[in-house]
Structure formats: C-alpha cells, structure tokens
Backbone as CSV, one residue per row, in Angstrom:
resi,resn,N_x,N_y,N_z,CA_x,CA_y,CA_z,C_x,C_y,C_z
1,UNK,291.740,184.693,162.422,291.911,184.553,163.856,290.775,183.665,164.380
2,UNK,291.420,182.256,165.090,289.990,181.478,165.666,290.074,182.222,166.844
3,UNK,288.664,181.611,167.613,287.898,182.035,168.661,288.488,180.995,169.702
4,UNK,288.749,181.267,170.762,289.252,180.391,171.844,287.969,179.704,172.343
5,UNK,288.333,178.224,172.769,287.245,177.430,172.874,286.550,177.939,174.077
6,UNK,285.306,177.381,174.372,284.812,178.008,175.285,285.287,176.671,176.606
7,UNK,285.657,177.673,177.674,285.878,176.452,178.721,284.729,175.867,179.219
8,UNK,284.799,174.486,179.335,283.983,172.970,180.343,284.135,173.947,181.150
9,UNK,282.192,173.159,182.205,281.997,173.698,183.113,282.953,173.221,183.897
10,UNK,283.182,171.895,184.051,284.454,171.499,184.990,285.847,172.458,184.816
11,UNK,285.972,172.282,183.916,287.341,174.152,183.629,287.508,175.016,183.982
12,UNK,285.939,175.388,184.629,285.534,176.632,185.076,285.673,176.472,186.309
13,UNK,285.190,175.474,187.044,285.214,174.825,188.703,286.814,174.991,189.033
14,UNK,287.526,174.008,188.380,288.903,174.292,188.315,289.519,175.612,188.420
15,UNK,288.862,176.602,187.536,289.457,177.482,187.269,289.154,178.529,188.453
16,UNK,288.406,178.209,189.348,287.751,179.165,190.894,288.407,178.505,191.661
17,UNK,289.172,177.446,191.712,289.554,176.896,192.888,288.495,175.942,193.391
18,UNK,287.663,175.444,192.776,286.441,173.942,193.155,287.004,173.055,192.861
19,UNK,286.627,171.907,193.524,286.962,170.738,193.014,285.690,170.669,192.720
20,UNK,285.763,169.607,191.813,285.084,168.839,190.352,284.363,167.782,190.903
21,UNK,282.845,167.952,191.182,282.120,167.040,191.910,280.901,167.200,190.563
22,UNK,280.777,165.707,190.467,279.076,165.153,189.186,278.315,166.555,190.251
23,UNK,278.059,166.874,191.315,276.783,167.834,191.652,277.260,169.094,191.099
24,UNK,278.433,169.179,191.696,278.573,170.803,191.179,278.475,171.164,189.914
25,UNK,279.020,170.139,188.708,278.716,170.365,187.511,277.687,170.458,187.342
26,UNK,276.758,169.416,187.554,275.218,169.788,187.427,274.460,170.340,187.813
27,UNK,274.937,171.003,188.998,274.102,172.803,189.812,274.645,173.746,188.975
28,UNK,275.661,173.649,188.337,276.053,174.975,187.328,275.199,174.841,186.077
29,UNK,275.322,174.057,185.559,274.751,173.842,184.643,272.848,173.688,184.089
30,UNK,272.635,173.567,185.645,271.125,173.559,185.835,270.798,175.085,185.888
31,UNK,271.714,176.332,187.100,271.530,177.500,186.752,271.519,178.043,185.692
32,UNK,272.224,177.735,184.928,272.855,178.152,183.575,271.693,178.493,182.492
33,UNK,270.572,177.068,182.989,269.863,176.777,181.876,268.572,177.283,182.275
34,UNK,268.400,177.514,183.609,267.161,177.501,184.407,266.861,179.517,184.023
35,UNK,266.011,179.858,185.003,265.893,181.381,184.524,265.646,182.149,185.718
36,UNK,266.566,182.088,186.296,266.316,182.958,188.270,265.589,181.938,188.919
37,UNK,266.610,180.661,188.754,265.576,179.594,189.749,265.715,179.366,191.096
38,UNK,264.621,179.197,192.106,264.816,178.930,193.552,265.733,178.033,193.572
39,UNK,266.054,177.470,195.297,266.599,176.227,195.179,266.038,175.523,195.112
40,UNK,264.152,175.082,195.509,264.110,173.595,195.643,263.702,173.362,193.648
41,UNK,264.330,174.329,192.662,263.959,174.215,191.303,265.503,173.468,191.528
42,UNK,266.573,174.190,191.317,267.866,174.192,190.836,268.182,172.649,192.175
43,UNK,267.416,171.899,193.420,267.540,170.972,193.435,266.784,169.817,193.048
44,UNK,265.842,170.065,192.305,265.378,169.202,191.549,266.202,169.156,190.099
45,UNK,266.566,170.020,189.314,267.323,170.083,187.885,268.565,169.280,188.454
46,UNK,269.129,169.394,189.589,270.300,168.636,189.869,270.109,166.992,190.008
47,UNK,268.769,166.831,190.384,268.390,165.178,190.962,268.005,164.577,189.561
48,UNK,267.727,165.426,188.330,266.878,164.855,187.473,268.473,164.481,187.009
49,UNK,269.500,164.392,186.652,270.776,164.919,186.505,271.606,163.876,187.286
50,UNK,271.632,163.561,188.277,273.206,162.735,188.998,271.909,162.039,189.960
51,UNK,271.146,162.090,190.207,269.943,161.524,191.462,269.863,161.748,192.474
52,UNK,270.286,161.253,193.494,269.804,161.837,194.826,270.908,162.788,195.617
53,UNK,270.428,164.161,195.768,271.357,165.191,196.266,270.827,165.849,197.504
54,UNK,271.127,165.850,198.719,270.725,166.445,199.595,270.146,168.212,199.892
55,UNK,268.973,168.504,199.819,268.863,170.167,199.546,270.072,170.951,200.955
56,UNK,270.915,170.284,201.438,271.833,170.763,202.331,273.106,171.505,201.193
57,UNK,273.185,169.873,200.696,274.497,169.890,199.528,274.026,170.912,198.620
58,UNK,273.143,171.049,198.100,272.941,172.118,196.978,272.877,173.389,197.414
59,UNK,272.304,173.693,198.987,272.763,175.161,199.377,273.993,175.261,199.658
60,UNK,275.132,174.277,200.113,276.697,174.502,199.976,276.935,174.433,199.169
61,UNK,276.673,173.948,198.046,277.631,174.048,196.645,277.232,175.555,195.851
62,UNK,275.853,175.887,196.102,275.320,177.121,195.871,275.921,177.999,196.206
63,UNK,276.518,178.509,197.574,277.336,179.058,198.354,278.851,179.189,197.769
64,UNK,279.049,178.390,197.490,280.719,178.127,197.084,280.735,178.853,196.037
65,UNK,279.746,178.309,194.834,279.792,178.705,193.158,279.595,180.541,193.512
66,UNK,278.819,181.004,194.383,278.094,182.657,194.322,280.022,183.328,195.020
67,UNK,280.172,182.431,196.464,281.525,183.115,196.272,282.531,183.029,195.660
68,UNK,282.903,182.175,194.636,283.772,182.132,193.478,283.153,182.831,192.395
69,UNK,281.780,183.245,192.385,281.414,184.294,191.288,281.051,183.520,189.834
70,UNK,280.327,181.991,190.267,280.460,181.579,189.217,278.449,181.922,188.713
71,UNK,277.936,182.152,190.220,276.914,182.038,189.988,276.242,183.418,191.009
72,UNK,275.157,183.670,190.370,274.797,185.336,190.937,273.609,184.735,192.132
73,UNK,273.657,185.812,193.261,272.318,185.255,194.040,271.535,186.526,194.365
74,UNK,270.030,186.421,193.811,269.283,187.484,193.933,268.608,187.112,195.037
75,UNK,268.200,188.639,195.806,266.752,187.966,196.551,265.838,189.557,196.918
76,UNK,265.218,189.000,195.749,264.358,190.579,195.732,263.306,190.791,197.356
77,UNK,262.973,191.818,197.764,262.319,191.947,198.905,261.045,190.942,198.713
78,UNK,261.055,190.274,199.666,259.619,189.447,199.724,259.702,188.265,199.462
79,UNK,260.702,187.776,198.692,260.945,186.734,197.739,261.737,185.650,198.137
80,UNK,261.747,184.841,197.901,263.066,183.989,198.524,264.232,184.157,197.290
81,UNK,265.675,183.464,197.498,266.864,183.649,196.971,266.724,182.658,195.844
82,UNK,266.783,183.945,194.532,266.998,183.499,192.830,268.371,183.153,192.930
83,UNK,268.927,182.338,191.791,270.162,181.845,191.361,270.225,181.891,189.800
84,UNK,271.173,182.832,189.303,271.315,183.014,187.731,273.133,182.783,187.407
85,UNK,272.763,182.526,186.594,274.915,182.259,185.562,274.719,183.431,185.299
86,UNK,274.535,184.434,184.912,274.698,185.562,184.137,275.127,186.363,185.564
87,UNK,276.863,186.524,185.057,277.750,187.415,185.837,278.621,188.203,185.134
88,UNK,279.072,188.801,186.354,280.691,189.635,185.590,279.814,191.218,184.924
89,UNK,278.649,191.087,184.785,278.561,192.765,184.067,277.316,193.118,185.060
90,UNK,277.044,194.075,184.397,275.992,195.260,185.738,274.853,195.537,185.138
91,UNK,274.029,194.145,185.327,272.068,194.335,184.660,271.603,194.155,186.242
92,UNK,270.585,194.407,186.134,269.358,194.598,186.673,268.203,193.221,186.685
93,UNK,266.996,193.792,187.483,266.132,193.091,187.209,265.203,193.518,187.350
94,UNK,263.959,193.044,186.798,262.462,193.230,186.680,261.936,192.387,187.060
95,UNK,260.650,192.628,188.616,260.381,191.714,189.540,258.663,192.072,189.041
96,UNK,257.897,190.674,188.826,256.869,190.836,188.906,255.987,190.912,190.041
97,UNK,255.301,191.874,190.145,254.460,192.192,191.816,253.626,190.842,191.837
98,UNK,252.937,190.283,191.092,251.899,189.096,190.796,252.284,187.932,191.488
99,UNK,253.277,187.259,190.194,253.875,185.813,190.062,254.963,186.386,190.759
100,UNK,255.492,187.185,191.209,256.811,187.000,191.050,258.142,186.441,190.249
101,UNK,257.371,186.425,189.037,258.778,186.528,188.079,259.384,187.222,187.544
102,UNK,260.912,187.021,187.340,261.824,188.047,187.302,262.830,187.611,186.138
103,UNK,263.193,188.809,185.291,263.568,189.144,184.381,264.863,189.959,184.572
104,UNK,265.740,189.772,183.670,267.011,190.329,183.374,266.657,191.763,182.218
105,UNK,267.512,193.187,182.735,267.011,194.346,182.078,268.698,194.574,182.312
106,UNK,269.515,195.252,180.987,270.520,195.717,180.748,270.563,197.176,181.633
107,UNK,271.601,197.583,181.914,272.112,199.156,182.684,272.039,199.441,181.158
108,UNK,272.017,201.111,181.668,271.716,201.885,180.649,273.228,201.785,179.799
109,UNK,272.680,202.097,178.877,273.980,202.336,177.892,274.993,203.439,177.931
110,UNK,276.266,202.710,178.039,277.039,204.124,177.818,277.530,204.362,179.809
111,UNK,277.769,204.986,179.755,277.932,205.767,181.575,277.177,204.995,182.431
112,UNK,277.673,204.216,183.445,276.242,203.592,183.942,275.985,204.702,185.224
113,UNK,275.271,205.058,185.215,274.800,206.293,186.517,274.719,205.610,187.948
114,UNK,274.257,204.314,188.014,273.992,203.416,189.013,275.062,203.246,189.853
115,UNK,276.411,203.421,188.761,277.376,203.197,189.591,278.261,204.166,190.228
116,UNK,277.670,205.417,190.065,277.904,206.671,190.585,277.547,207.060,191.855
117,UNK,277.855,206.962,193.402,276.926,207.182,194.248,277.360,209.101,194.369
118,UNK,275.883,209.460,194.631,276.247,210.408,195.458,277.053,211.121,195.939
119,UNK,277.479,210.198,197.498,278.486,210.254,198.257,278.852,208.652,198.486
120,UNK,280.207,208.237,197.935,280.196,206.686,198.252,280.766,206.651,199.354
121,UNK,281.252,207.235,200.243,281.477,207.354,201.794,282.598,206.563,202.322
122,UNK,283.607,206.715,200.970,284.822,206.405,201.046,285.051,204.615,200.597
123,UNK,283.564,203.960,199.983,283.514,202.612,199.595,283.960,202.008,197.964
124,UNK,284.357,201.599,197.745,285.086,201.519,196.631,284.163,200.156,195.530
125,UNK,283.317,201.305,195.415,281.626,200.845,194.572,281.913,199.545,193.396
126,UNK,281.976,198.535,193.145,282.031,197.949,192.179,280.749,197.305,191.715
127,UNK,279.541,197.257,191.853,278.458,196.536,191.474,277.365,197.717,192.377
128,UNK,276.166,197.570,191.429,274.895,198.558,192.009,273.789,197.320,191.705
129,UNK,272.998,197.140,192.860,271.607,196.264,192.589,270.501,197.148,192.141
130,UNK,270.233,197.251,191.060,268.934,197.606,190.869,267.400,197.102,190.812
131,UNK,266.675,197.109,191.528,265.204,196.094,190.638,264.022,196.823,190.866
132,UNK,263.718,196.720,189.487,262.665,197.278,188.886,261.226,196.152,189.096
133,UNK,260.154,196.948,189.648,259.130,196.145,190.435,257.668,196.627,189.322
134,UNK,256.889,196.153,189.149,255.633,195.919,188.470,255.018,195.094,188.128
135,UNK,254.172,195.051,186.585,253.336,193.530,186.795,254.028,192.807,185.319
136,UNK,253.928,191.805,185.237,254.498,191.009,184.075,252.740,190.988,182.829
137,UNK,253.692,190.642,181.452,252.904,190.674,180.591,251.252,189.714,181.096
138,UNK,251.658,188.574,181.558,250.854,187.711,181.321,249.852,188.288,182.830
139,UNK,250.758,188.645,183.750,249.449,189.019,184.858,248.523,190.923,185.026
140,UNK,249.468,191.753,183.905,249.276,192.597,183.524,247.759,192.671,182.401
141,UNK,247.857,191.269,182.007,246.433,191.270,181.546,245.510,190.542,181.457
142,UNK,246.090,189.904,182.776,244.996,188.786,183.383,244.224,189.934,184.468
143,UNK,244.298,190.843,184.570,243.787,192.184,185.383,243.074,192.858,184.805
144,UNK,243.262,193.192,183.600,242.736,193.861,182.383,240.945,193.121,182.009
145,UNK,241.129,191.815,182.121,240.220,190.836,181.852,239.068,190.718,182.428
C-alpha cells in the first residue's frame, strides 16, 4: 500500500477555498518553517522569498490562512500574536517568563482532561488553550550564574 502524496502548499490554499497568490504560498510556508514567529519575522521570511510585501498584506493573508485553519494564532498574555502550521490536534504551549520563547508540549496522553469542562454551559467544547509559563533552559541558567 503507497502513501498518498503529500499535498502542495498551493493544494492546500485551493483546498480552503484561497486563491493561490506567490505571498500566500510563501507566508505558509515561512510559518511552516519558522517556530511561533511574530509578524514582523513571518514578514520578513515572506520578503526574503517574493520581495516586497506590505506588513498590511501579511496581516490579511495571516487572517485568512488562521480562518481557513491553515495556520494557528497564539497570543500568550503579555506577548504579541505567535503564528505556527501545527494544527488540527490539541498541544499546548510552554511560554518562557525571560525571552519569551515558546515551545510546543503534547496534551496528555490518552483522555485529554483539558477537554472536559466542568460545567461547559451548554458550549460545544472543541479545542482547550493551555500555556504553561516558566523559564527556558538557556535563561533558567543564565540566573543560576
């Protein structure tokens, strides 16, 4: 049994209902590669890429891709708004108090509890934000020092 190919990012645009613009491919593809990047990161990865893109255009195309679900938008308290590809399942994150960098942490295994409320108050729960706050390796022992 082969493996079905993996779809072009353009396939994927297509496949949300986008049309197929050189930026949008290359804002997906810059998230994709980047690691919870701001925008003025994910509009620079786009300029290095197709050249000159307006930081207007990249918060609308940003917009479009998060409500077609192609692309996730974090924004931990304090922080301004992360942009990650990693969708469709129920992780978490780990926010550094320091740098503020942030890390991807799997739901627990098995039952996810997160997605259990309480009382869900008649809301029909499909996703739980979790984030987990402390210090990262590198400023965890730049403190130590």
């Amino acid at each position: 049994m082969t493996a079905s190919p993996t779809p072009t990012t353009a396939e994927e645009l297509r496949g949300a209902g986008l049309r197929v613009t050189a930026a949008r491919v290359a804002l997906l593809e810059t998230v994709r590669a980047g690691d919870h990047l701001g925008v003025e990161a994910i509009a620079s990865g786009v300029r290095n890429r197709v050249g000159h893109i307006s930081l207007q255009a990249v918060y609308e195309a940003l917009h479009a891709l998060t409500a077609a679900g192609l692309v996730r938008r974090i924004e931990p308290a304090g922080h301004p708004a992360r942009y990650e590809g990693r969708v469709g399942d129920n992780h978490h994150h780990i926010v550094c108090r320091s740098c503020g960098a942030v890390v991807d942490v799997d739901c627990a295994v098995g039952d996810a509890p997160c997605l259990t409320a309480s009382d869900d108050r008649g809301f029909a729960i499909d996703e739980a934000e979790v984030v987990y706050w402390g210090m990262c390796p590198d400023c965890s022992t730049g403190r130590s020092s």
